[in-house]
C-alpha positions in Angstrom: -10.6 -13.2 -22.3 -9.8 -9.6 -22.5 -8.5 -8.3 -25.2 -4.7 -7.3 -26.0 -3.1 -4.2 -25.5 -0.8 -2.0 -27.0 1.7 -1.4 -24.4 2.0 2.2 -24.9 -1.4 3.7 -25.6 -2.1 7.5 -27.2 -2.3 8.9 -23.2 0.9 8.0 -23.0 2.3 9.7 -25.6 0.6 12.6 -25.4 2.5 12.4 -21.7 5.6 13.0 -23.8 5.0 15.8 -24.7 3.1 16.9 -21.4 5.5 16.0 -19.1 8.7 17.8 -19.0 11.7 15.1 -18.6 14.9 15.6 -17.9 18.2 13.2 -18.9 18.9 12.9 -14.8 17.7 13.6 -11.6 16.6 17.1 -9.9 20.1 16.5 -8.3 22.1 16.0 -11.4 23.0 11.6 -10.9 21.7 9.1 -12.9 17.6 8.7 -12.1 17.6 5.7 -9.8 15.4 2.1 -10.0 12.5 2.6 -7.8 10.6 -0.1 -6.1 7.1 0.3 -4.2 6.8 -2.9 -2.0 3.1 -2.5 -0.1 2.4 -5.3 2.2 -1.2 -6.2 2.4 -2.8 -5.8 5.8 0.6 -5.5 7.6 0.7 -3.7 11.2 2.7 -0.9 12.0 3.7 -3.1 15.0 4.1 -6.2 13.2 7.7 -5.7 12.1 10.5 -5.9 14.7 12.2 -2.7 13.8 8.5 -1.3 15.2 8.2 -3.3 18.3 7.2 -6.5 17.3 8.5 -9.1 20.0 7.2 -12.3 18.8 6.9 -12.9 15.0 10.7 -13.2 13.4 11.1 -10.2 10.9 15.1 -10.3 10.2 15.4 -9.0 6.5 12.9 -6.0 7.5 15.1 -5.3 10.2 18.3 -5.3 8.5 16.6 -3.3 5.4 15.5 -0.4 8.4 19.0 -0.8 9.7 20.4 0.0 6.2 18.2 2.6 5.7 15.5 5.1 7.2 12.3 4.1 9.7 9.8 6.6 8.9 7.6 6.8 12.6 4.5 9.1 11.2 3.9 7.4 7.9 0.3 6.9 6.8 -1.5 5.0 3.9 -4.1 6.3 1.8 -7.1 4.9 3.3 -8.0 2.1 6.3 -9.1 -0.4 3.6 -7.7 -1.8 0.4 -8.6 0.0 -3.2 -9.1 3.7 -2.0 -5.6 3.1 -0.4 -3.9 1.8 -3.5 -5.8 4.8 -5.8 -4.2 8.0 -3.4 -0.8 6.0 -4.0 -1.2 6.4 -7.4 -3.4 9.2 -8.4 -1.2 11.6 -5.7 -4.5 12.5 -5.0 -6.0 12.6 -1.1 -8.7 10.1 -0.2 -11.5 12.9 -0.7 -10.0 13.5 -4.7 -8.7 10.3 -5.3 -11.3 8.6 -8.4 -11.4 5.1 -6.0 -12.6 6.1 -2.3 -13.6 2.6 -0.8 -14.2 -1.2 -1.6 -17.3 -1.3 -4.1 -19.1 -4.2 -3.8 -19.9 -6.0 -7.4 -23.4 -4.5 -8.3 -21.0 -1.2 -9.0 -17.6 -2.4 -10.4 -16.8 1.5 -12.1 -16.8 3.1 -8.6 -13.6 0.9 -7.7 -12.1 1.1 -11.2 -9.4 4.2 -12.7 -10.9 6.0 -15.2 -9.1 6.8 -18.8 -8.5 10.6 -17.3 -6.9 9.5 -13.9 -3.1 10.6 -14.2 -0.8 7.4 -12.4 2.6 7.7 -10.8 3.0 4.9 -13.2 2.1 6.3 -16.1 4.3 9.8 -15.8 7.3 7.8 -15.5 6.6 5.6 -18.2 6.5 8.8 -20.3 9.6 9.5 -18.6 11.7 6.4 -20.0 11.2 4.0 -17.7 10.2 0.4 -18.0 7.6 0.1 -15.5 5.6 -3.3 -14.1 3.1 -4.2 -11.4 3.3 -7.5 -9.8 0.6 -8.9 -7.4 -2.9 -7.6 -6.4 -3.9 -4.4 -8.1 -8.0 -3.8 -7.2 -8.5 -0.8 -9.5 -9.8 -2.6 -12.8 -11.1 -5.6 -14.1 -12.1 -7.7 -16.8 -15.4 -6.7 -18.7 -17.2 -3.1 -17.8 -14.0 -2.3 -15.6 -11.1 -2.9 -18.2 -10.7 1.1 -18.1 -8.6 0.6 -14.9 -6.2 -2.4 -16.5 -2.8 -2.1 -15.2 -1.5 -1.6 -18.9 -4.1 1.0 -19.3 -2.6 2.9 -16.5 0.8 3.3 -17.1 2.1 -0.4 -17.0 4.2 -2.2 -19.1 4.1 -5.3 -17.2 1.5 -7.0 -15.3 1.2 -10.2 -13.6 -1.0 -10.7 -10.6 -5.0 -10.6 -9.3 -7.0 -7.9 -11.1 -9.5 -8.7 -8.4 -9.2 -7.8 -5.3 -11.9 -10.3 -4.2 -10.5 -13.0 -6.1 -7.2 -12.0 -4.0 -8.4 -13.6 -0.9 -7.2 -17.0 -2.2 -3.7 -17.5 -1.9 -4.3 -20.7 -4.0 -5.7 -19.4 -7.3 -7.0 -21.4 -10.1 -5.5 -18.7 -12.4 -3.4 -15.2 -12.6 -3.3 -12.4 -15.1 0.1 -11.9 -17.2 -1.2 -8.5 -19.2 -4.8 -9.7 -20.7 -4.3 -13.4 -20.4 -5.7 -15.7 -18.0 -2.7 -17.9 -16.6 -4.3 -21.0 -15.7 -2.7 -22.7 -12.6 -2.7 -26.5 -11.4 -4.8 -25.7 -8.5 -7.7 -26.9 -8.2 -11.0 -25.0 -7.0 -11.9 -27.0 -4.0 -14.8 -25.5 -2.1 -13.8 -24.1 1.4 -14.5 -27.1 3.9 -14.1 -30.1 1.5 -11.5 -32.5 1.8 -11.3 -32.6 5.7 -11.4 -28.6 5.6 -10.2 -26.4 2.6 -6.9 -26.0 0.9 -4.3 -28.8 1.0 -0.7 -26.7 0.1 0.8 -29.7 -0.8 1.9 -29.7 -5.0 -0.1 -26.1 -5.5 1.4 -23.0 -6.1 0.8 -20.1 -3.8 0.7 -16.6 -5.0 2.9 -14.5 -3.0 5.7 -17.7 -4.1 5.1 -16.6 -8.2 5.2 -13.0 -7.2 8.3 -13.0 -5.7 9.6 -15.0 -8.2 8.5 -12.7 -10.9 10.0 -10.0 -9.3 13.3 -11.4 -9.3 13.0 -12.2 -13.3 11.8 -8.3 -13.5 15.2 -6.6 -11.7 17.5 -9.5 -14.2 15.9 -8.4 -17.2 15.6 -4.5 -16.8 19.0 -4.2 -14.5 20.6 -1.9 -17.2 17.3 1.0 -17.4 15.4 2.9 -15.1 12.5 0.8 -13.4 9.7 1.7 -11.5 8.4 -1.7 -9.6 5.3 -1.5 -7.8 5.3 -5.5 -5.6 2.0 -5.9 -4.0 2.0 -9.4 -2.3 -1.3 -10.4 -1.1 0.1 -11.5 2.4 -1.0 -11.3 5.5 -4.4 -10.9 4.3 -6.8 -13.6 5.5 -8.3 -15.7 3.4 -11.6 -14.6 4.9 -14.1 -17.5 2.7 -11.8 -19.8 4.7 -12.2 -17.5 7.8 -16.3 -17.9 7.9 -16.0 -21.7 7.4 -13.2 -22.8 9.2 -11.9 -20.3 11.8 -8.9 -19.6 10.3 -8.1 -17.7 7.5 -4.0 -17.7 7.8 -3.6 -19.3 4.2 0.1 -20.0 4.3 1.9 -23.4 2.9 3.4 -24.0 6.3 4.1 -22.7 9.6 8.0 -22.5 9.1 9.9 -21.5 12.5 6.0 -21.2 14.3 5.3 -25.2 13.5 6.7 -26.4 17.0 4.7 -23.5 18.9 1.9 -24.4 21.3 -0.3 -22.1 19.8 -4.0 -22.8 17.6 -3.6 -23.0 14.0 -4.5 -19.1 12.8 -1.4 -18.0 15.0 0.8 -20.1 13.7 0.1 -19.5 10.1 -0.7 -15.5 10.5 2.9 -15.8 11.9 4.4 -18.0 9.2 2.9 -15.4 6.5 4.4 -12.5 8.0 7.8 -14.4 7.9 7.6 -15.6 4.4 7.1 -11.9 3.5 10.4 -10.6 5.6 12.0 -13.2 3.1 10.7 -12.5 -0.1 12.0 -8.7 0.9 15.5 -10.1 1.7 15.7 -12.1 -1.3 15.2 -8.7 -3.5 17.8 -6.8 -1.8 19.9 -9.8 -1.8 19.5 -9.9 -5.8 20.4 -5.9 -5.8 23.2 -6.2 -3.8 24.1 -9.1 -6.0 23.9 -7.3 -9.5 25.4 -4.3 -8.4 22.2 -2.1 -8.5 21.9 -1.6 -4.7 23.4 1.9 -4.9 21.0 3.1 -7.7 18.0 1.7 -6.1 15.4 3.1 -3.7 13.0 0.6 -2.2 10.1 1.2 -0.4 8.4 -1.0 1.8 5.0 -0.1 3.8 1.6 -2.0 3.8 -2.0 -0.7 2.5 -3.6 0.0 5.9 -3.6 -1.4 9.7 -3.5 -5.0 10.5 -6.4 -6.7 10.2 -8.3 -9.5 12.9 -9.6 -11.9 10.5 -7.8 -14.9 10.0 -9.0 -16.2 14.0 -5.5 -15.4 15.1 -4.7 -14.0 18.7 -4.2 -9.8 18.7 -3.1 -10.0 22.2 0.0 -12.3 21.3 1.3 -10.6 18.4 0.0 -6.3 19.5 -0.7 -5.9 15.7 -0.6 -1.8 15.9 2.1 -1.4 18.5 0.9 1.8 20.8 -2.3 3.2 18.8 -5.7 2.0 18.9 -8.0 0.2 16.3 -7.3 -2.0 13.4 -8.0 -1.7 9.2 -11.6 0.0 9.0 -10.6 2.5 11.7 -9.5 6.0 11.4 -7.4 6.0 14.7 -3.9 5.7 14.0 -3.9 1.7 14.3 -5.9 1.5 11.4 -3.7 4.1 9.1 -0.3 4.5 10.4 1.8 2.0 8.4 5.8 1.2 8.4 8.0 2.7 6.3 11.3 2.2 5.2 13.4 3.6 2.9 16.4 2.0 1.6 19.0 3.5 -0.8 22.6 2.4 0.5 25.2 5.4 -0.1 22.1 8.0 -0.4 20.0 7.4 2.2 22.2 7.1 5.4 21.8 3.8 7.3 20.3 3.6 11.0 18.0 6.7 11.0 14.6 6.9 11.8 12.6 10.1 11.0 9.1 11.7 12.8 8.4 13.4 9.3 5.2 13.1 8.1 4.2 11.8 5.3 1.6 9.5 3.1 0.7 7.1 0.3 0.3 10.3 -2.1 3.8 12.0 -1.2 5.2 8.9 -3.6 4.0 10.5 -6.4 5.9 13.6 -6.3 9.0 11.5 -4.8 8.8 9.5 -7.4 9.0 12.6 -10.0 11.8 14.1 -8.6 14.3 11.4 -8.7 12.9 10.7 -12.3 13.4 14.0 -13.2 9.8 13.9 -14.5 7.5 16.9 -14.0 4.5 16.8 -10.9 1.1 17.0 -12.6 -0.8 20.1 -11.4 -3.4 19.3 -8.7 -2.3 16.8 -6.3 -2.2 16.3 -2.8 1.6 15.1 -2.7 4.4 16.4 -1.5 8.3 15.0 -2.5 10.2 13.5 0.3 13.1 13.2 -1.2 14.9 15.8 0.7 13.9 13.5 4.3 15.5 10.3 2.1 18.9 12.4 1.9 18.6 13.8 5.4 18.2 17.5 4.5 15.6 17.8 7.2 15.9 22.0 6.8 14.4 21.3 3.1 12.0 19.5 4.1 8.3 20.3 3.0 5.5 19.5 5.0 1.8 19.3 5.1 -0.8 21.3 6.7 -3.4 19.0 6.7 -3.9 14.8 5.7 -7.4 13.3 5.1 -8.9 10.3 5.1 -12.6 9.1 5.0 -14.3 6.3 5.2 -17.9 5.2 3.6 -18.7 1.4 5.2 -21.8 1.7 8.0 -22.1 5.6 7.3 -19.2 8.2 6.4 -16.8 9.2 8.5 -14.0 11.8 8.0 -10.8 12.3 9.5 -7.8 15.2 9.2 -4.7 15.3 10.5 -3.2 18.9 11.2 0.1 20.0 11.9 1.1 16.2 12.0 0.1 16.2 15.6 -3.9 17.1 15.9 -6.3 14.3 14.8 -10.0 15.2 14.6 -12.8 12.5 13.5 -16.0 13.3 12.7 -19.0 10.8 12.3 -22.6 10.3 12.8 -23.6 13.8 10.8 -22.2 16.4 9.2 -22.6 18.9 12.0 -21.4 16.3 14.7 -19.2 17.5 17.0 -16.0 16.7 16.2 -13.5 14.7 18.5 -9.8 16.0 18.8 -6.8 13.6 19.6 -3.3 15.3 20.6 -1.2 12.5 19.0 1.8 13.6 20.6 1.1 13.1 24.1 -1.8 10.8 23.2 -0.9 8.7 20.4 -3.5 5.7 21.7 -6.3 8.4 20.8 -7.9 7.6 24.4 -9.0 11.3 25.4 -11.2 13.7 23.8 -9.9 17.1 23.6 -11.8 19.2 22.0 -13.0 21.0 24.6 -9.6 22.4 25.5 -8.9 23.2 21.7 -11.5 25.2 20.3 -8.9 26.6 17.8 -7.6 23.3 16.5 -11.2 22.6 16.5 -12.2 25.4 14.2 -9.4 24.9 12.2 -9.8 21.1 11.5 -14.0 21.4 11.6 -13.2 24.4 8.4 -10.5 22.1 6.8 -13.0 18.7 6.7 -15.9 20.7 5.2 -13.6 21.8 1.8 -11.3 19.2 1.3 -12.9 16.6 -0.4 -14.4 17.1 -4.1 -18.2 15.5 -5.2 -18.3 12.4 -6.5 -21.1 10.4 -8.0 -19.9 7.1 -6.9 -19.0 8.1 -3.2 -21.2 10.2 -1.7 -21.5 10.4 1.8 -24.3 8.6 3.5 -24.4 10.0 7.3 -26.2 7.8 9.6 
């Protein structure tokens, strides 16, 4: 069992001191609740307020018709930990400490180090009660307990330290803090027992989570909260993937049971659905306890939709207009939804083409706090965008990505309309996409652009920083 922490550790008080905090907002009202919900494999197009035609997303919806679609929003990286370390280091894929899923010979390279500055840890400093429920993937028990979510800025954790472990809707056990929460379900190889998991009597995650959530908001209604809810759905179980064909791990199929369609459709479906209502039942309970209008929740996902629970892309058109899935640099496998909803402050029924990404929380984050940005990060505020004072707006030059699963690829976006991706070799040629008449990323453009071309080729070769643990290996 790991051993327990001190819930405030030296860092953060030293962050006292660092951090300059202010007794309200940038904009002189009282700092609001914040609330980071990330979806875990979610498509941009899998939400009806993007497109989505055929699984039922009503409480997503409504919360986009309350509150601002962003169209151009991006997550950290295409796959799951490097994503979830630019949202809270602030920090761009090529600085972020964690830049792609270590395998388990080499548990530090996926794990935050005791110098890595979190979102969550500068408002801490800053007087909030902060708390991370569901799958976190940047530390672990034994030679990784340097990334713990209390040693990062938490207060509160309850969830999957591994990411692995994650897979399994139907754990035998959670964390709370440092202790191992056992739970009644048993660990049934995949394929016994006429094929895996029965849900019937055991407790699936994403049901706790939301539940915990709900106990969080009651208990800290009356001082500032940062919530960071990562639910595990629709992630595939993927052991039950390889062994069974379908990896939808859902307790039932809900409105999708009477459907004439094979089993993986039916339950990726069913988990999307059970999300949209774990989202209404939050806003429900703000509304209910009068903490709507102080309130900003965020909901996105960690990257593109994935393939792998055996379920039909051509039914449900995962990434809506763009091409490619999670593991891809084209848009499908980056560009994310996000919504913002903050009723009285941010004005209901808008959508926005601003630009922005995982690490632009960060600074957002600090200026409704009224907390200080830590020097050197790759994040920019949007907190003028949230209370539509587009003329304020900042904007990036340049967003990165790479990616280091068979070989290293890099990608930059520039002036938020210019993609280039470069793969293969350093000096490869680099292959330009002009997302805005072009936002499938079908034809190469390069050749038309030498400009853009130069621009991006100069950009890609300076932005990222060494590190021992991610180095790139070219093919």
């Amino acid at each position: 069992m790991i051993p327990r922490l001190p819930i405030r550790n030296r860092w953060c008080g030293a962050l006292l001191l660092t951090f300059a905090v202010f007794a309200g907002s940038a904009h002189g009202a009282p700092r609001p609740n914040l609330i980071w919900i990330m979806a875990d494999d979610l498509g941009w197009g899998e939400v009806g307020c993007y497109g989505q035609k055929v699984i039922q997303t009503p409480h997503l919806d409504r919360m986009a018709a309350e509150g601002l679609r962003f169209t151009h929003f991006y997550a950290g990286a295409t796959v799951c930990a490097p994503s979830r370390s630019v949202l809270m280091t602030g920090q761009h894929h090529g600085r972020t400490r964690v830049r792609g899923n270590a395998g388990p010979n080499n548990p530090l390279a996926q794990t935050l180090q005791p110098e890595d500055v979190t979102v969550a840890r500068v408002l801490q400093g800053a007087g909030y009660v902060t708390a991370l429920i569901g799958k976190w993937g940047l530390g672990d028990e034994g030679a990784a307990e340097s990334g713990l979510p209390r040693k990062q800025g938490f207060d509160y954790f309850f969830g999957y330290l591994n990411q692995h472990r994650a897979h399994n809707h139907f754990p035998e056990f959670l964390w709370r803090n440092e202790e191992k929460i056992l739970l009644p379900n048993p660990l049934i190889p995949v394929g016994d027992q006429g094929g895996g998991y029965s849900p019937d009597g055991l407790l699936y995650a994403d049901d706790l989570f939301t539940d915990e959530v709900l106990k969080f908001v009651a208990r800290h209604q009356d001082r500032p909260f940062f919530l960071y809810w990562s639910p595990v759905i629709p992630h595939a179980n993927n052991e039950r993937k390889r062994a069974l064909g379908d990896g939808a791990h859902v307790p039932d199929y809900g409105p999708y049971a009477r459907e004439d369609w094979p089993a993986p459709d039916k339950g990726h479906a069913a988990m999307i659905t059970r999300l949209d209502g774990y989202v209404g039942r939050l806003l429900a309970q703000l509304r209910q306890l009068n903490l709507a209008t102080n309130t900003l929740v965020f909901f996105t996902s960690d990257n593109g939709p994935h393939g792998e629970s055996g379920h039909d892309l051509g039914r449900f058109q995962p990434v809506g207009p763009f091409r490619g899935l999670k593991r891809s640099l084209t848009d499908g496998g980056i560009r994310v939804p996000g919504i913002a909803w903050w009723p009285g402050v941010v004005q209901a029924g808008r959508s926005t083409d601003h630009v922005a990404y995982f690490g632009d929380w960060f600074a957002t984050a600090c200026e409704l706090a009224g907390a200080a940005v830590p020097a050197g990060l790759d994040s920019i505020s949007f907190v003028p965008e949230l209370q539509g004072r587009a003329g304020a707006q900042a904007r990036h030059e340049f967003l990165y990505w790479e990616f280091h699963e068979g070989g290293f690829t890099q990608a930059a976006l520039f002036a938020g309309r210019w993609k280039g991706i470069r793969s293969g070799r350093p000096d490869a040629p680099l292959v330009l996409y002009d997302l805005q008449s072009d936002p499938g990323e079908t034809k190469d453009v390069a050749a038309a652009q030498p400009q853009i071309v130069a621009r991006i080729s100069d950009y890609l070769g300076r932005a990222r920083t060494p590190s021992p643990d991610w180095e790139p290996r070219w093919r």
